[in-house]
N, C-alpha and C positions, 0 to 999 in steps of 0.2 A: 279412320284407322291410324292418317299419320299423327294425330295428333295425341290417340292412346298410346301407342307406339313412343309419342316424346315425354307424356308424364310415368310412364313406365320406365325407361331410360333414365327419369331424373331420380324415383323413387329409388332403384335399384344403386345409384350414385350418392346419394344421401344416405342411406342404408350403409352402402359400404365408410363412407365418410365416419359414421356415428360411431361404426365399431371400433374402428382404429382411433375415432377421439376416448371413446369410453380406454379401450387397454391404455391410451395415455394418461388418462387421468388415474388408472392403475399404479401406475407406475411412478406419477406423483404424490401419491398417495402415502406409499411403499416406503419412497425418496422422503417424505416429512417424520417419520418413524423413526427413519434411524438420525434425522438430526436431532429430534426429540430425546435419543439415549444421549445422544453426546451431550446434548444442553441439560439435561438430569446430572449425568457424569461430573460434567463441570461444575454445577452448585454443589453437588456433595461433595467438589476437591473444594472450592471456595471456601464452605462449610468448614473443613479439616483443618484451614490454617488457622483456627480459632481453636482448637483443640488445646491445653494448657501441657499434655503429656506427648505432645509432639518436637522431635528436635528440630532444629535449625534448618537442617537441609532435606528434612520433608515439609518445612514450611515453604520454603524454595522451589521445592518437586511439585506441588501442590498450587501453590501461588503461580507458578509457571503455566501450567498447564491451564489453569483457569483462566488466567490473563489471555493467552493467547487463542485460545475460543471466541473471548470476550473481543476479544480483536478482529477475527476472522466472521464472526457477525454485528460485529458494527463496520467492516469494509464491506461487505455484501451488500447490508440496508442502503450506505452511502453511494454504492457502486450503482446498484438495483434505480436508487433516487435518479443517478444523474441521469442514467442510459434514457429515463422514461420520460426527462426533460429536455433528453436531447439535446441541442449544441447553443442552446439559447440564443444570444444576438445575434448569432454566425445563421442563422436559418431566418428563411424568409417566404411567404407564399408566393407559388409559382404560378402563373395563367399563361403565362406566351407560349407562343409556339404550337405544336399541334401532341404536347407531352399531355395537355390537358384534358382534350377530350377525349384523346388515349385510355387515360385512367378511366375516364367516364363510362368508356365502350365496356372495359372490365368492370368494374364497377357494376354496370347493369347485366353484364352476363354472370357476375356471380349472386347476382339476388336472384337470376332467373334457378339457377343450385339453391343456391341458399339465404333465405328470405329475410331470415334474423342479421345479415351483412349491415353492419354499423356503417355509418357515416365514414368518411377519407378524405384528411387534407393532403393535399402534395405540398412541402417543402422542398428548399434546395439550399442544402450548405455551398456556399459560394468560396467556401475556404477550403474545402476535400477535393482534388484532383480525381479522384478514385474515379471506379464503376460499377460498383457496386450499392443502388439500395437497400435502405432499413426499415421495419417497421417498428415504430415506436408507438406503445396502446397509449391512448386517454382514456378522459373519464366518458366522451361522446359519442368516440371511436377509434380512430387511429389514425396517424402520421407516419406516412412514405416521405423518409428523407432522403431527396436524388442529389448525388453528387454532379460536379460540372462533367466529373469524364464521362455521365451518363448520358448526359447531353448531346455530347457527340455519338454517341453508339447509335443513336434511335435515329440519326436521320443516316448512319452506315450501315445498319443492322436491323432494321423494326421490330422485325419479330422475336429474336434474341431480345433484344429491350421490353417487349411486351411480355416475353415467359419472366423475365427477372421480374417484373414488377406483379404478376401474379403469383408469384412464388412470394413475396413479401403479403402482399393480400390476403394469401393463404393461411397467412400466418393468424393474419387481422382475425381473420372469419374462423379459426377453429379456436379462436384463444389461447393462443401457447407460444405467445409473445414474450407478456411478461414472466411465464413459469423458465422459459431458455435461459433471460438472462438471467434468473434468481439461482438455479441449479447450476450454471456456472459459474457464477459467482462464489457460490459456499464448497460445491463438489471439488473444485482445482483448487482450494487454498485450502480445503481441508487436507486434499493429499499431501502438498507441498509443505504444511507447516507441524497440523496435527498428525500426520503418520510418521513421520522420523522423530516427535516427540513419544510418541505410542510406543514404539520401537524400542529406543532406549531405554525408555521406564521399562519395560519387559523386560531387556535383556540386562540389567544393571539393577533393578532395584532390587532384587534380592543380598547381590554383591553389597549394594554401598548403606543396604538399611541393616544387615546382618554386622558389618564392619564398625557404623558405630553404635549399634546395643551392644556389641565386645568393648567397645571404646568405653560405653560407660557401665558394665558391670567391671572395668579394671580400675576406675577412676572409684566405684565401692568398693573394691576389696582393696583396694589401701585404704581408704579412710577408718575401714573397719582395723586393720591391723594397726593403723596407728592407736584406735581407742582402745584395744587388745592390749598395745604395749604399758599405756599409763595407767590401766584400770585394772581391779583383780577380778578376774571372772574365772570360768570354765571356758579357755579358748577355743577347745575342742568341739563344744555343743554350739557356743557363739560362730562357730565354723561353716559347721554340720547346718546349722540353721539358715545361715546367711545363701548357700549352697544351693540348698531347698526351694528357699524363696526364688533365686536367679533362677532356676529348672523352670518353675514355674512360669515363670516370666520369659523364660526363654520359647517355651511350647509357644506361649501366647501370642508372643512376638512373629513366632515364625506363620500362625497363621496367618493374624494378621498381611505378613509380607506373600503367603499364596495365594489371598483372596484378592492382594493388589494386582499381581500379577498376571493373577487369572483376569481381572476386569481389563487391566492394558491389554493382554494379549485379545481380547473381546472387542476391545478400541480398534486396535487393528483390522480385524476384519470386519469391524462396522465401518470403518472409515473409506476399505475397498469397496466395500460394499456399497455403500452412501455415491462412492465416485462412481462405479461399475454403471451402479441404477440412474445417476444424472446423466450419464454418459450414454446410455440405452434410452433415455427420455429425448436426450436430442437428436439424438440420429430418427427416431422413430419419426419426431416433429418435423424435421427437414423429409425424411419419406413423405411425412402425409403433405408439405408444402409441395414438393417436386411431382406427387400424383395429381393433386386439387388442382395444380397449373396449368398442367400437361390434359386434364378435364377439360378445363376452360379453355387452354391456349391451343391446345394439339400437342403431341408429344416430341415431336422431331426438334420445334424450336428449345424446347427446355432441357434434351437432351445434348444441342449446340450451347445452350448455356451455361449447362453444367463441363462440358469438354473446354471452354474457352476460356470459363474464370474459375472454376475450384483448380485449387494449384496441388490437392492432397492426390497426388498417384497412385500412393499403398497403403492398405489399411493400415492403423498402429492402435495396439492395445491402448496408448495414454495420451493418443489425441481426443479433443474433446469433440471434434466432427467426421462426417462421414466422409470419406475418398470418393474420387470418381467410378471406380468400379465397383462399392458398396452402394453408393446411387445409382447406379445404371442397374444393377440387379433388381434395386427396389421398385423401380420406376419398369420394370418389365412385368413384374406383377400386374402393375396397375394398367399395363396395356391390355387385360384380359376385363378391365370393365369397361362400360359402354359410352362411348364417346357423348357431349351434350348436345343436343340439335340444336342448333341455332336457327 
């Protein structure tokens, strides 16, 4: 009985595990959607500075906007690159000490959860002071990088040291390592750069593209009164006519400038939106690391972990992580599934 009793327990723990991976993977899903309009967006401004009928400072508006996209996804890739490279010469593998078969004891209690648990090297940057572990994915499994200040925790603290390092594990074993650092990479530099360019294109390009089509229907109605002056015509129809045509051009123009506006103002809320959703992917991802921990580890040490190094007190709409009290609610959830037998 005890032993149905413990593959039940695991079933109902994996089970819950899968669903809250499957809604993440929802929601990274969601989160590549709306980069995919920005990155569409951008080729058709790209696109536009080639236009022969465009002035100067929509080639500007346009150029701008694409460059800076262009920019904010190739810091992402190179950002995305380093993180998963880690600290190169500065890391080393770690054996001493009793940090090793630490890992190992985790290690086999999360294969006993979850079977598919990749391989785990332990690193130690010897140049980080810190306390706090990372996980970094490979292609065979993943790298825990322990700073030295972690070193001292584990022989002050064991168990705190043992929830942090499950909570990294966590990460290993549900895969959403490297989706964290990709969504913040793109989701915070898009708010910071692309949304105050969104913004002003909204509120300004009607003013400054309106401004100069009057610039340059004035710079034709002098030319035309100068050819008016030296030439015998009907100046009155040459008038009438010329008149006609700007109307025309004018309607056109002004669509034009509200199908722009409408698309910025679209930018804008894809771009909250784009942040909102990265920002609801990691907090989710730190939930389901702080639950899978608190499985493995027991919940009291990871709740001491989370009270002793998350420094965030209060929620905030435009941080990119969860606060202590937004973790402690999550993790009381999780107090309602079934601990693992050991």
């Amino acid at each position: 009985m005890a032993v149905d009793s413990n593959q039940q327990n695991i079933r109902i723990i994996r089970r819950n595990v899968s669903k809250r991976s499957k809604s993440l993977a929802f929601r990274m899903g969601v989160f590549r959607v709306f980069v995919l309009w920005q990155l569409v967006g951008a080729i058709v401004y790209g696109l536009a500075v080639f236009d022969p009928g465009l002035d100067v400072f929509g080639r500007i508006g346009y150029a701008t906007t694409f460059c800076v996209f262009l920019g904010i996804i190739t810091f992402a890739s190179i950002y995305t690159r380093r993180q998963l490279k880690g600290n190169g010469e500065r890391l080393s593998p770690f054996t001493e000490g009793s940090l090793a078969p630490m890992l190992s004891n985790l290690v086999s209690r999360f294969r006993e959860l979850f079977p598919k648990t990749r391989d785990i090297n332990l690193l130690v940057n010897r140049e980080d002071l810190g306390m706090s572990p990372a996980a970094i994915p490979t292609r065979k499994g993943c790298d825990i990088i322990i700073p030295l200040g972690f070193l001292r925790l584990t022989s002050e603290n064991r168990s705190v040291a043992e929830a942090m390092l499950a909570h990294e594990l966590a990460h290993c074993t549900t895969g959403n390592a490297t989706k964290i650092i990709q969504t913040h990479a793109i989701a915070v530099w898009m708010l910071r750069l692309m949304l105050p360019l969104a913004v002003v294109t909204a509120l300004l390009l009607p003013f400054i593209g309106n401004s100069q089509f009057e610039l340059g229907v004035d710079a034709q109605r002098s030319e035309l009164e100068m050819l008016l002056r030296e030439q015998v015509s009907d100046p009155i129809a040459a008038r009438r006519g010329f008149e006609e045509e700007i109307a025309v051009k004018r309607d056109d123009h002004g669509r034009k400038m509200r199908l722009s506006q409408l698309h910025s103002g679209i930018s804008v809320l894809v771009i909250l939106g784009l942040f909102l959703i990265g920002r609801g992917f990691r907090f989710e991802a730190e939930y389901l690391a702080d639950g899978v921990a608190a499985l493995v580890v027991g919940e009291d040490p990871v709740r001491e972990y989370i009270e002793r190094f998350h420094s965030d007190d209060e929620p905030n709409l435009w941080k990119f992580h969860p606060s202590k009290a937004q973790r402690g609610r999550a993790l009381n959830k999780w107090s309602k599934v079934l601990p693992p037998q050991r």
